[in-house]
Structures are given as C-alpha cells and as structure tokens.
C-alpha positions in Angstrom: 0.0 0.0 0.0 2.9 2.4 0.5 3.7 2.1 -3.2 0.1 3.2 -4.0 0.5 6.3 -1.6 3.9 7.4 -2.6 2.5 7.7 -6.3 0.3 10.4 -5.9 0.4 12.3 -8.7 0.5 16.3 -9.1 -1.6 15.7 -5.3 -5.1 15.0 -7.5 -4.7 11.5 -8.8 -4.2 7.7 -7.4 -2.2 5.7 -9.4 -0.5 2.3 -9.3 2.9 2.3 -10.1 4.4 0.9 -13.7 0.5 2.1 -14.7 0.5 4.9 -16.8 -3.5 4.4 -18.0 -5.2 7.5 -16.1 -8.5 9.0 -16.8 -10.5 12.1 -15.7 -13.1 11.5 -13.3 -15.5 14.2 -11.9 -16.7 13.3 -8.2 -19.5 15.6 -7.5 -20.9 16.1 -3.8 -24.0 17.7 -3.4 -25.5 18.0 0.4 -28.5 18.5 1.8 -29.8 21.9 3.5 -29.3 20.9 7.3 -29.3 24.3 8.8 -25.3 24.3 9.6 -22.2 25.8 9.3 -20.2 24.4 6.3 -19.2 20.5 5.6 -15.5 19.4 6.0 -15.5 16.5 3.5 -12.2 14.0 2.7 -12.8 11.3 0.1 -10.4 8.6 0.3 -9.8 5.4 -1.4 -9.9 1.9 0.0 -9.0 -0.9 -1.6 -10.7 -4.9 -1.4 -9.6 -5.6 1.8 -10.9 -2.5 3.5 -7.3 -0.6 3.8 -6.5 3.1 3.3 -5.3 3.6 0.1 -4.9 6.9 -0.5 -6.9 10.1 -0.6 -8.5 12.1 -3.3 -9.7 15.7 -1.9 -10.6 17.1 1.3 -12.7 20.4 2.2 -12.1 22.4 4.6 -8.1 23.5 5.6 -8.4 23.8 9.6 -6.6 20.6 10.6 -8.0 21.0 14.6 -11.3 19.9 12.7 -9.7 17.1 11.0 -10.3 14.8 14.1 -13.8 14.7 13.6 -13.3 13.1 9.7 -13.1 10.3 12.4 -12.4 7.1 9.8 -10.2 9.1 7.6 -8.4 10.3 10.6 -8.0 6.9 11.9 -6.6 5.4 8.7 -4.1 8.3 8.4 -3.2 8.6 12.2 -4.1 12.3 11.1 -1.2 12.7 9.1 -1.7 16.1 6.9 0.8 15.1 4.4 -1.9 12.6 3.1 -3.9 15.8 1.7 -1.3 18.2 1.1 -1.8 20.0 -2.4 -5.2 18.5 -2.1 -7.2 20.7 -0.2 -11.0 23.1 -0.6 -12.3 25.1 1.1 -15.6 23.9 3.2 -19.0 23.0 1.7 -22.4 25.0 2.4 -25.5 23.2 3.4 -27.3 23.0 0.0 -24.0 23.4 -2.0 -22.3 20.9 -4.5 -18.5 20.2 -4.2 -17.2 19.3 -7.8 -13.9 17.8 -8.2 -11.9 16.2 -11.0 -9.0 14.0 -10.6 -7.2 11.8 -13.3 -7.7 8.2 -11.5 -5.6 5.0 -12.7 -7.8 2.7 -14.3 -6.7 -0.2 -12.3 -9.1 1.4 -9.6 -12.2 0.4 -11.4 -13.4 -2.9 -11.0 -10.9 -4.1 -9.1 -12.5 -3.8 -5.3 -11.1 -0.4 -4.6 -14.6 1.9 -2.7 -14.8 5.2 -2.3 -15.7 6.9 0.8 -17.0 10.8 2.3 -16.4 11.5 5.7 -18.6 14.4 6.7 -18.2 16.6 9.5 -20.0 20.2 10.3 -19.2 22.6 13.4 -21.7 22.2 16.3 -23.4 19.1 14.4 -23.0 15.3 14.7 -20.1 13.9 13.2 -21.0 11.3 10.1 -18.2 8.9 9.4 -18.4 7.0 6.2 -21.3 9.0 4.9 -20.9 7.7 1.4 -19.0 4.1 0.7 -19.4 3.3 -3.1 -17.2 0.7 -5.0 -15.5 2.2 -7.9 -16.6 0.1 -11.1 -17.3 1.3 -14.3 -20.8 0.3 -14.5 -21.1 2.5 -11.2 -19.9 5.8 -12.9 -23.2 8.2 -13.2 -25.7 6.8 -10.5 -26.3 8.5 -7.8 -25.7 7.5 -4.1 -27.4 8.8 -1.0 -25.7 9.8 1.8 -26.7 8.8 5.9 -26.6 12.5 7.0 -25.3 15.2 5.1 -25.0 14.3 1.6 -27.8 14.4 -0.3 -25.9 12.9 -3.9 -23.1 12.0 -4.7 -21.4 11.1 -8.0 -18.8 10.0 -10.1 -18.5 10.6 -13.9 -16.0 9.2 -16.3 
C-alpha cells in the first residue's frame, strides 16, 4: 500500500505504479440543507480488503477539525501530508462540491470503494457518509448519503 500512496500524482490523482493508463473523473458532492455551518469532507480510497489507500480531496483546511473526519483520521493517524496539495475550502449546506481527478484505471473494478467522511461545526459527526465501490458500471448513478450528503457522483 505504500507504493500506492507514494504515487500520488501532481496531489489530485491515485495511481498504481508501472500504470500509466489515467482517466479524468468528476466526483461531485452535493449535500442537503441541514441548517449548519459548512461540511469538512475528505474522500479517500480503499481498496478490497478495507485498507487506506490513499486520498483524493478534502474540504475544509483547519486541521483541529480534522479529528472529527473520524475514519479518515483513523486510517491516516491524522497525518496532513496525506492531503497536502489536495485541499478546498468547506461545503455549504445545500452546495455541490465538484472535483476532477485523473484516477488510474486499475481502480475500477478491481474492489477499490470510495468513501466521504462528513463533518459540520456544532453538528454530529457522520463517518463513512458515502462508501461506493469504484466500477465502471457504477460511474453516473447516484448515491445517498446517511446524514449530510444528499448525492453524490462520479462521472468518467
């Protein structure tokens, strides 16, 4: 897994190393109106066997708030260099966060899931909000969220 994480590329894109098969991939956050402050989000990568892989974005730069992105935080031990270059600023209630990353194709269909951790100031925390497997046949449906994500997305 170290190999995966040392080959971030430009700080936007997971890729496997000798792979040089990359494609652009819009991951698009919408959340719900819930009456809050804005959303720190991260989305990370794990891969078939549940392990950090690496991660993709995260919003929201304050790192005493990163704590509360409780499984990200936890997978990382809170290290910041795992989203340096790679940071947003927060997400309004009722706002969509759009992002797009060039991903290695060997994440699709190959057991690697995606995952939002959502967290909002003076709100409940919501680990895992989003967990989607990253397949090809997956790219365009919507997912629901469990607290503050109304939608999310990916398009290839």
């Amino acid at each position: 897994m170290k190999s995966l994480l040392a080959t971030l590329a430009l700080g936007t894109a997971l890729t496997l190393p000798g792979l040089a098969m990359a494609r652009p991939v819009t991951l698009s956050t919408t959340l719900n109106t819930y009456g809050g402050d804005g959303a720190y989000l991260v989305l990370y990568v794990t891969d078939a066997s549940g392990a950090y892989a690496g991660s993709l974005w995260m919003a929201g730069g304050k790192s005493k708030y990163h704590e509360h992105l409780s499984d990200w935080y936890r997978a990382t031990r809170g290290d910041t260099a795992q989203i340096d270059g790679i940071t947003g600023a927060s997400v309004g209630a009722g706002r969509t966060l759009e992002v797009t990353l060039d991903l290695a194709d060997a994440l699709f269909d190959a057991g690697y899931t995606l995952h939002i951790d959502a967290a909002v100031e003076d709100m409940r925390d919501s680990p895992n909000e989003v967990a989607v497997p990253l397949t090809t046949s997956g790219a365009g449906r919507a997912a629901k969220g469990r607290r503050y994500v109304a939608k999310f997305s990916y398009d290839m």
